[in-house]
LODREN-334405 format. One record per residue (C-alpha): residue number from 1; residue in one letter; chain; x, y, z. Coordinates in steps of 0.1 Angstrom, whole numbers. Layout:
BEGIN
+------+------+------+-------+-------+-------+
: zami : gulo : fiza :    xx :    yy :    zz :
+------+------+------+-------+-------+-------+
:  NUM :    A :    A :     X :     Y :     Z :
...
+------+------+------+-------+-------+-------+
END
This chain:
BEGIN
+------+------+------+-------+-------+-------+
: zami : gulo : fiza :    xx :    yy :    zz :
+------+------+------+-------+-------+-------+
:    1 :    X :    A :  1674 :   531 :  -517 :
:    2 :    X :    A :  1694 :   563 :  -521 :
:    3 :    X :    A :  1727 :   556 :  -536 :
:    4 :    X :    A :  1762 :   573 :  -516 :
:    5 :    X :    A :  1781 :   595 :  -530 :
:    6 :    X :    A :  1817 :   576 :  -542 :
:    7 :    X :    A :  1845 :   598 :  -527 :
:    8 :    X :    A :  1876 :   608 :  -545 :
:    9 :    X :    A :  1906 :   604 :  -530 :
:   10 :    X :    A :  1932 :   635 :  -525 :
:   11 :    X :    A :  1954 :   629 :  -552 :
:   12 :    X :    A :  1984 :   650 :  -538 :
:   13 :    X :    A :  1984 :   626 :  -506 :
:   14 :    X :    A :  1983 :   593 :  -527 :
:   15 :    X :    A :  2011 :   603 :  -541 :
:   16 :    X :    A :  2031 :   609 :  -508 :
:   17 :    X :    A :  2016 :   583 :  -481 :
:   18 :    X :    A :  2002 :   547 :  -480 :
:   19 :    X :    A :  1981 :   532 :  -453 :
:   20 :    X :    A :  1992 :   501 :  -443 :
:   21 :    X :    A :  1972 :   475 :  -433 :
:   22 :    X :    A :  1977 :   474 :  -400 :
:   23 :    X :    A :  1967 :   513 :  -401 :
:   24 :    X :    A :  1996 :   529 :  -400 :
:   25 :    X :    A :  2008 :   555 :  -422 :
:   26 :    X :    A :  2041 :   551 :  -442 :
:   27 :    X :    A :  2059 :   583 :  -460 :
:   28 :    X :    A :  2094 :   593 :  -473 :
:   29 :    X :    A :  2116 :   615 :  -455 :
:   30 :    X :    A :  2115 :   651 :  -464 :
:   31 :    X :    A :  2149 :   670 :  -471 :
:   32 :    X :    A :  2163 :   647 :  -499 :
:   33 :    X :    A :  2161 :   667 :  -526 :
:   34 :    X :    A :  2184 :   693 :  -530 :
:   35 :    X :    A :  2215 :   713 :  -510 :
:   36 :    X :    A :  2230 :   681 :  -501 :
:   37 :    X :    A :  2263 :   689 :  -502 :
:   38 :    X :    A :  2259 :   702 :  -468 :
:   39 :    X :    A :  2247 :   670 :  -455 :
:   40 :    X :    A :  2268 :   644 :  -440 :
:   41 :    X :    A :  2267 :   608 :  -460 :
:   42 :    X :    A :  2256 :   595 :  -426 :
:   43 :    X :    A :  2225 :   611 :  -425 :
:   44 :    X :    A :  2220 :   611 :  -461 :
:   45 :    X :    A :  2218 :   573 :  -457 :
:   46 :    X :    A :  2191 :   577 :  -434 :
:   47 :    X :    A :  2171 :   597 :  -453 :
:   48 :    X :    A :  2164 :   569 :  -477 :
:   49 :    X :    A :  2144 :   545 :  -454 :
:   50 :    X :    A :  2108 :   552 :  -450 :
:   51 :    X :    A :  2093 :   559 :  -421 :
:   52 :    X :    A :  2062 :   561 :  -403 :
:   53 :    X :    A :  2032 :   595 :  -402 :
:   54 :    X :    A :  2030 :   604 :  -361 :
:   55 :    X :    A :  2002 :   592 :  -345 :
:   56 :    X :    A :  1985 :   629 :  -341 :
:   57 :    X :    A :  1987 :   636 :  -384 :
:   58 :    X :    A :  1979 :   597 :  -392 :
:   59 :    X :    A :  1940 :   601 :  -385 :
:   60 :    X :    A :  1937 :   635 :  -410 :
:   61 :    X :    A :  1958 :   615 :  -439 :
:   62 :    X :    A :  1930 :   585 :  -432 :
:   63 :    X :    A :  1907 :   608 :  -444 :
:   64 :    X :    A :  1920 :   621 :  -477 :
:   65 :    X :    A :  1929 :   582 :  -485 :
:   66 :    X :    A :  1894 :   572 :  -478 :
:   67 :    X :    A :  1902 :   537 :  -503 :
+------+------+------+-------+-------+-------+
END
């Protein structure tokens, strides 16, 4: 019985996205990091929740998390 080939996860997407267990995908919000002196508190503040990848990107981050 031919053993398969263990796949290695993308370790640049690990480090930005989780899959969730009911399949969704969860990231950080981008534009956070720097020039924020421009940015109201307002939306600042809302930069700091997570949120969730769109359902058309979700299924090509599934694949580079395959575990």
């Amino acid at each position: 019985m031919a053993n398969k080939i263990k796949l290695k996860s993308h370790r640049g997407a690990a480090k930005r996205f989780t899959v969730l267990g009911s399949g969704k995908v969860k990231i950080n919000h981008a534009f956070r990091r720097h020039i924020l002196t421009k940015k109201t508190t307002k939306y600042k503040r809302g930069l700091r929740k997570g949120t969730y990848a769109s359902p058309a990107n979700a299924p090509t981050i599934k694949k580079l998390l395959p575990y």
